[in-house]
C-alpha positions as CSV (number, residue, x, y, z in Angstrom):
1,X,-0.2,17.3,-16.9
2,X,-1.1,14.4,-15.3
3,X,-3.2,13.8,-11.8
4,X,-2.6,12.0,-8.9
5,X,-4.6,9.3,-9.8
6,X,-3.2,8.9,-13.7
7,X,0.3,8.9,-12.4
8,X,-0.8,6.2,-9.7
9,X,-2.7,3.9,-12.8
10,X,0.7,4.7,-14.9
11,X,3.4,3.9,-12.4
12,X,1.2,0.1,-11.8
13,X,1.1,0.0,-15.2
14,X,5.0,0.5,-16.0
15,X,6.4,-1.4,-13.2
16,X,3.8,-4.2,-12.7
17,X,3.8,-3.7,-8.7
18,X,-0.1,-2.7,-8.3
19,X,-0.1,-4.5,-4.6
20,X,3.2,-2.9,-3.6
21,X,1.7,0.6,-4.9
22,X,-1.8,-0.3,-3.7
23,X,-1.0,-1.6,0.2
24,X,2.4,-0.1,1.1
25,X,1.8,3.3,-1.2
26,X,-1.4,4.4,-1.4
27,X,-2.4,2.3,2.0
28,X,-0.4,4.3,3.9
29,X,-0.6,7.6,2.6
30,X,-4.5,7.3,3.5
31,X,-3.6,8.1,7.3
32,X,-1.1,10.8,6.2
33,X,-1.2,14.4,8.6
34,X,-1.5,16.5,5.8
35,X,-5.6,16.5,4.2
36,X,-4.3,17.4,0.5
37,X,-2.3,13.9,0.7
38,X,-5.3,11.5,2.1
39,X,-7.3,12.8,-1.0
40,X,-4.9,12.5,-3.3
41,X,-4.2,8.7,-1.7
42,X,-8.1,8.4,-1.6
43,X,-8.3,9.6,-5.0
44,X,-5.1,7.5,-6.8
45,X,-7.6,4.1,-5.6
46,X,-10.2,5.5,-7.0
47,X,-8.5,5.8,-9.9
48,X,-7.2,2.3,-9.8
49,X,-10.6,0.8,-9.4
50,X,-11.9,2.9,-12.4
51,X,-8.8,1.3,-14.6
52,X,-9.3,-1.9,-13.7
53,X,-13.1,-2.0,-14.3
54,X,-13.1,0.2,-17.5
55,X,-14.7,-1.6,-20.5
56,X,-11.6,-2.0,-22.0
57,X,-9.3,-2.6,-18.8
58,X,-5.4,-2.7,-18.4
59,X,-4.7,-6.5,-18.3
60,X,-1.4,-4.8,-15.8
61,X,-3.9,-3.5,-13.0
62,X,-6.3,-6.5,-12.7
63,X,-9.9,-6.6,-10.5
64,X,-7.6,-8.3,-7.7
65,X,-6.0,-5.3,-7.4
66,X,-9.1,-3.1,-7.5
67,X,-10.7,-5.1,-4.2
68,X,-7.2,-4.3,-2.8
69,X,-7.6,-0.7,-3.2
70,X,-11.1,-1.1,-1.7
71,X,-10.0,-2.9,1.4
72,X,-7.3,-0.1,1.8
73,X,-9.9,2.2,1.9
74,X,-12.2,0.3,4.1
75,X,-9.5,-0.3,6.5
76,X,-9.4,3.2,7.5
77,X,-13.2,3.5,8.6
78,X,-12.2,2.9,11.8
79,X,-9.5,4.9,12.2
80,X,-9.5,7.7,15.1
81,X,-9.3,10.9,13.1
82,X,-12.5,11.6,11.7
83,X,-11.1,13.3,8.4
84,X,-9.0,9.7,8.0
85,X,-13.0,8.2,8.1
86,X,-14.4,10.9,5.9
87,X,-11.8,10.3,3.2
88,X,-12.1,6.9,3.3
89,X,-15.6,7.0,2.7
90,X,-15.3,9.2,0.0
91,X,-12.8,7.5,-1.4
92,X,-14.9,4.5,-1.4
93,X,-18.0,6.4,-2.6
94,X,-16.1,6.2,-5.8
95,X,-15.5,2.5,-6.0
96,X,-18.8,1.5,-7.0
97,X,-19.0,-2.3,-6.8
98,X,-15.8,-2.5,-5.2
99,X,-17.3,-0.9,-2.2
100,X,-20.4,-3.7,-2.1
101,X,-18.5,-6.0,0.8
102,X,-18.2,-3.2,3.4
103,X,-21.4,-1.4,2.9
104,X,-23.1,-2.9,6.4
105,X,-19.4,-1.0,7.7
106,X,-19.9,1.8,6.1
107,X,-23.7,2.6,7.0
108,X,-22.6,2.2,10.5
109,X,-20.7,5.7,10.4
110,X,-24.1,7.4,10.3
111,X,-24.1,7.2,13.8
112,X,-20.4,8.8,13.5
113,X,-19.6,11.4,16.2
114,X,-18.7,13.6,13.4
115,X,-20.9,15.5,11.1
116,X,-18.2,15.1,8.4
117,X,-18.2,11.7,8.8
118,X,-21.8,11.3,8.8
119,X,-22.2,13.6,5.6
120,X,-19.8,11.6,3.7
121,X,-22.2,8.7,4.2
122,X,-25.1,10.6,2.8
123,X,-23.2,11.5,-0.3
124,X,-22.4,7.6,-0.6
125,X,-26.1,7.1,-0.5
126,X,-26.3,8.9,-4.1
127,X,-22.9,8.2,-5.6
128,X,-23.3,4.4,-5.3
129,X,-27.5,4.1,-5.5
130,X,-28.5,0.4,-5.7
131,X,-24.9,-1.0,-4.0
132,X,-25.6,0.7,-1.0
133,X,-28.8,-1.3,-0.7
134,X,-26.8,-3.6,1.2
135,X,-27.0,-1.6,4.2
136,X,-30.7,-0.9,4.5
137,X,-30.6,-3.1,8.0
138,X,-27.8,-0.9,9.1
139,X,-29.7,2.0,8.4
140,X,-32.8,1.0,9.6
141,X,-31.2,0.1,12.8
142,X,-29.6,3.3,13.7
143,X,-32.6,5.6,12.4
């Protein structure tokens, strides 16, 4: 059985329509009502990202399409509903170099009204390590 994200990577894969998928999909789905759907969006560009930066990548899903998925994400940081900007940030936490541009954006959300939101930003801090360095002038700022 297959996740989210596989079936996302697959369906680029087989029909060669990774921006389609990635912006009018995936991009969407990000702001969806229901929580288990933003992850599972969050997750599938995750999952696009890994493909396309594997050792060995598809040659169907290429880094283009991987800094898509990341702006998708990164797009939603300032969206109104704080579990929108917590998944977002998650969803980017696992993006790795992908999430290098919007870092100084991203460190911003410590100040978030929401405790999710800020918490999601910690967790960053660790899943990405030396990329988040980029936002040390954001961080020093708000602290």
């Amino acid at each position: 059985r297959r996740t989210g994200s596989e079936a996302a990577v697959k369906a680029i894969e087989s029909k060669g329509a990774a921006d389609k998928i990635v912006k009018d999909v995936l991009g969407r789905l990000l702001t969806h009502p229901d929580a288990e759907t933003r992850r599972c969006a969050g997750n599938a560009l995750v999952g696009i990202v890994a493909a396309a930066s594997a050792p060995q990548p598809s040659k169907l899903i290429p880094p283009l399409v991987a800094e898509a998925s990341a702006k998708e994400a990164a797009a939603r940081l300032e969206n109104e509903d704080p579990r929108v900007r917590q998944n977002a940030l998650e969803a980017l936490g696992g993006m790795g170099e992908f999430a290098r541009p919007y870092m100084k954006s991203i460190a911003r959300h410590l100040a978030d009204p929401d405790a999710s939101v800020r918490l999601a930003v910690v967790r960053m801090c660790t899943s990405l390590g030396v990329v988040f360095t980029e936002a040390v002038e954001e961080v020093t700022a708000i602290l």
